[in-house]
Every structure is written in structure tokens, then in C-alpha cells.
Phi, psi and omega in degrees: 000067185168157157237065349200140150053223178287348145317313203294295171312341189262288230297307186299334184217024175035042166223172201231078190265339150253172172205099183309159185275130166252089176222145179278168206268005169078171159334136099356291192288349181289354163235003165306114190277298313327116186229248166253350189273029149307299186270036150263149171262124163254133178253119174248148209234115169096132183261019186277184188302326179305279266267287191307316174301299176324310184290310204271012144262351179277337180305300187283325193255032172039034160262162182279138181184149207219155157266021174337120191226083190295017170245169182282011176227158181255162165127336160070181161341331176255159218188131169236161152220150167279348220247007198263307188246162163281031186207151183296080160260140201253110177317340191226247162289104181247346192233172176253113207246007159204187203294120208296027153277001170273015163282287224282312201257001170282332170269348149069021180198084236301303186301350165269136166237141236230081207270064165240150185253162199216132153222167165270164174287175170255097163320342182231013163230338199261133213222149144208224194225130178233122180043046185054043193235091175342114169220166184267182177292328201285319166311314181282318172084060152199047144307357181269353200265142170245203172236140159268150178255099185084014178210171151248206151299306170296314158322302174309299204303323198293338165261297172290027218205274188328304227281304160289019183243346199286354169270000176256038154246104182278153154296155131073038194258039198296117176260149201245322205229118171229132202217098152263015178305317240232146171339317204250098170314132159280152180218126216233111160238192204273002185228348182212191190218125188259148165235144189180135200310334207207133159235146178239134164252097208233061209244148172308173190272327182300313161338279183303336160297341178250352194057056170304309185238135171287141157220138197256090008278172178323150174276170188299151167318301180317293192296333194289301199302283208313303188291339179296314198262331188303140176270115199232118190316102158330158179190181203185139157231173177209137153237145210240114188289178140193158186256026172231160161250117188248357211236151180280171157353285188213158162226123176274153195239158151269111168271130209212158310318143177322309212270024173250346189179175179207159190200138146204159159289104210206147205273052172343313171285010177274111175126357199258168233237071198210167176230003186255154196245112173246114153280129173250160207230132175230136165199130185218125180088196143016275199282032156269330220278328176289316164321298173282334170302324178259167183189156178078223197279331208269324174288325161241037155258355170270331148344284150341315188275332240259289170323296181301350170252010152266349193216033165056041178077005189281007171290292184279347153292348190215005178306139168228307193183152175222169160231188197187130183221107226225090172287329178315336198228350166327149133287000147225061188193310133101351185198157159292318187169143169325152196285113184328318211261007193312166198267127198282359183285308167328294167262017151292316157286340160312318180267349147351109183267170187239118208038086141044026169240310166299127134264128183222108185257151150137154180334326187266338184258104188226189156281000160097355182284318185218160155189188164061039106240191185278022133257001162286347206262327185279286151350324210260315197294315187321283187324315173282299190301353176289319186266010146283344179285307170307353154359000000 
């Protein structure tokens, strides 16, 4: 959901304030142990990109597990429609922020062949705009990023990912209780009581900051302290048709201070095998909030104006339809993403497991090296099921 995170930060203010982790998610099986955790049951709470990668490496190592989901859909942050363009646009998590060989290595099986196409921008043809100010990529500094082509994020998962795990997935399980006093976890939703040895929980950080769900006893102070304080962005796209392309690459907004917020304007059709002009809209923080305040005609007509005092009225002269997607009102997802600039200690505690039974994966629980996109998220789930194995 974003161009992205700390990319996102080059684009908007042409500085280079982090250094994201670039590392891909490696063999899988080289550190998966088989071990005695053959006879554990895991319960993972969210079907989001963490959720789903955990069942389908737990999947591959013949452990028992279950999926709980309290929306009537899998995919979490990442979210598509088929139905606005002649191409997959994607509502939530869209680009790829290190090297699309990690598609090769979350499936983890030589006999797939792992047909997804991907391209980069072109540093020496593709341009944009910062405060009405012409600037190139090499100035915004985000040429590492890839794309998908005809597909998303939600795509991938949904062909290579989904298919051997979709009968371990509940629906509409909104979970209220994690009760570990006792050998056997309870995992309590409103209608049934789940048991099991190791829960991975991968649920947003927001969730838990509203207290959606309990735990029995209480989590320790340290993990209590990380959900209370860590800072997590409102957050919004909107894609917008038209029936000229009047617009550059990208348009970056300046945001000040950086760490309230991010914002851009972006040629959404670009690199995709389409003749139709989508501008997509990213707002996150600060620069949601005028988005999400609104709906309907009022929301794109501000849209609208917005464009039109960058592009000399062709916004609204070439307006055909839009769509608008308000991550701040999922109800179970409630936000966009950790604050890019958040302090890394946080979410070093944040990714913390509780006795070696509590498990916690998805873009906020990491080592604190990265977080907030959809290979961190892969990255987290690895890493824990690697340390459930290791039992």
C-alpha cells in the first residue's frame, strides 16, 4: 500500500533518511528444522500476508494449524479490484521493495514455476514533480522498487500461496481471547474456543492498541509499553480514471514534519499491458486525513481540484470514474502502517514472542532493521515458524 515507506520518504522530500533492509527471504527450507514440533498444533490469527505465509510454510513442514480470520476475506492489507481497469489494481500493498526473488523463495518449490512478471521505473526516461518543481528518479532515489505487471501482491498470494492452505482457513473468526495460563492455549472467538500449543498472532498493531483482543495473564510490561507507544499512520488510495494522460511519472508532496505523514500521486498504468490512464493517490498520516474525512462527490471533487490546480484544469476535463479505499475504517485492520520514522527498539520489541508460545509476525513485528511493507511481513512469518520448529 504505498511507493513506499522509506522509498516513499526519497520520493516526497529528496532525501535519503533510512536504509531499508534489503534482503530477500532465502531458501526457506535451509533453516526449517523437522523437529519434534510434528505433533504441535498452531493457531494463527489473520489471513493477512504474515498469517497466510506462516500456514503455507507450516504447510510444507507437515505441521497441524489452523487460520482464523474475522473478515469474510483472506488478504489483509493486501486488497485488489479486477473490476475498475483492464488490469489488477491494487487497494492496499503494491510495489516490491527488494528483489522480486523473494516471489521464488516464499514458495519454496522448485516444481512451480513462478510466471509472475515484475518491471522497474526507468531512471533516465521517467520524471516527476515535487512541489511543482520538475525532478528526475535519480533525484527521488527509489529505482530499486519493482512492480507487478497484470497482477498484485494480493494476486501472487492468491495464485501461488492461497491454494494449498484454503481449506485451513476460518472465516469470520474475530478473535477476542488468548488464554495461556493453562499448557494448551486457548484462542477464544465468539462463537467457538480453539486449542493449541504455539499461536501466531498477526493481527494489525492497531487492533491491539484498541484492545480488540485479551490476553490471559496480561502481556508482559515491555510488549504492553511497544503497543501502547509505537506510532501507527491513518491511511488511504484512491485511483482515479481519465481519458488523457496529463500527468507525470509521480507527484511528490512535501510534508513537514516527514514523520506526521506521506503523500503522492502516481501514473498507477504504468509498466501494465493497458491504453487506459489511472492515476493512483497514496495518503498516509497527516496527509490522509482530508481524504478519509470525506466520501462521495465531496471527496472527488476535492480530488479533483487538487489535480486541477497542478495540471491547469485537465482533471476534471478528462474525469471518467474513480475508486477510493479508507484503510483507517476497515474494522479489522483500522490503519496503514507503522510511522516509517518510528524508533527501532519498538519494534524490536514488538516482534518479541511470549515464553516461546505467543508468537507475533506481520510488517510491525520485526527486528527493528525494517518494517511496513509486504516483504517484512514474510520475513517475520519466516522467522517465527522457523522458531516454532526449533522447539
Amino acid at each position: 500500500m504505498k511507493l513506499t515507506r522509506r522509498e516513499f520518504i526519497k520520493v516526497c522530500q529528496a532525501l535519503g533518511l533510512t536504509l531499508p533492509l534489503q534482503v530477500a527471504l532465502g531458501e526457506v527450507d535451509d533453516s526449517l528444522q523437522r523437529t519434534s514440533s510434528k505433533n504441535t498444533k498452531v493457531i494463527i490469527i489473520g489471513a493477512g500476508a504474515a498469517g497466510l505465509s506462516a500456514g503455507y510454510l507450516l504447510k510444507q513442514q507437515g505441521i497441524d494449524f489452523r487460520i482464523l480470520e474475522a473478515s469474510s476475506s483472506y488478504g489483509g492489507r493486501m486488497k485488489q479490484t479486477t473490476e475498475f481497469a483492464d488490469f489488477p489494481i491494487p487497494l492496499g500493498a503494491e510495489w516490491i521493495h527488494v528483489n522480486p526473488s523473494i516471489l521464488k523463495s516464499l514458495v519454496n518449490d522448485d516444481s512451480i514455476i513462478v510466471d509472475v512478471k515484475t518491471t522497474r521505473y526507468d531512471p533516465n526516461a521517467d520524471f516527476g514533480l515535487l512541489n511543482g518543481r520538475k525532478i528526475t528518479l535519480q533525484e527521488a532515489d527509489f529505482t530499486e522498487d519493482s512492480k507487478f505487471v497484470g497482477s498484485t501482491w494480493f494476486g501472487f498470494f492468491e495464485k501461488f500461496i492461497l491454494p494449498s492452505i484454503k481449506n485451513d482457513i476460518t472465516y469470520n473468526a474475530a478473535v477476542k481471547e488468548i488464554d495461556y495460563s493453562n499448557p494448551k492455549i486457548s484462542v477464544k472467538t465468539i462463537e467457538n474456543t480453539f486449542l493449541a500449543d504455539r499461536v501466531i498472532c498477526s493481527l494489525p498493531v492497531k487492533m491491539l492498541q484498541q484492545g480488540m483482543v485479551s490476553f490471559n495473564p496480561p502481556l508482559p510490561r515491555r510488549k504492553q509499553k511497544a503497543i501502547k507507544n509505537v506510532r501507527v499512520w491513518d491511511g488511504c488510495k484512491a485511483f482515479i480514471a481519465f481519458e488523457e494522460k496529463f500527468y507525470p511519472t509521480f507527484v511528490g508532496f512535501d510534508v513537514s514534519p516527514s514523520s506526521s505523514g506521506q503523500k503522492l500521486y502516481y501514473n498507477a498504468s504504468y509498466g501494465q499491458d493497458t491504453h487506459q490512464n489511472v492515476l493512483g493517490l497514496f495518503a498516509v498520516g497527516k496527509s490522509a486525513e482530508p481524504y478519509i474525512e470525506l466520501s462521495g462527490t465531496q471527496l472527488i471533487n476535492y480530488i479533483l481540484q487538487e489535480l486541477d490546480e497542478l495540471f491547469d484544469g485537465k482533471a476534471s476535463s478528462t474525469y471518467l470514474k474513480h475508486t477510493f479505499q479508507n484503510w483507517t475504517k476497515e474494522p479489522f485492520i483500522k490503519s496503514a502502517y507503522v510511522v516509517d520514522h518510528e524508533d527501532w527498539r519498538i519494534l524490536r520489541r514488538l516482534g518479541e514472542s511470549i515464553n516461546g508460545r505467543i508468537f507475533f509476525a506481520g510488517d510491525a513485528y520485526t527486528n527493528g532493521e525494517d518494517w511496513g511493507a509486504v516483504h517484512t511481513a514474510i520475513f517475520s512469518a519466516k522467522k517465527t515458524v522457523d522458531n516454532i520448529l526449533s522447539k
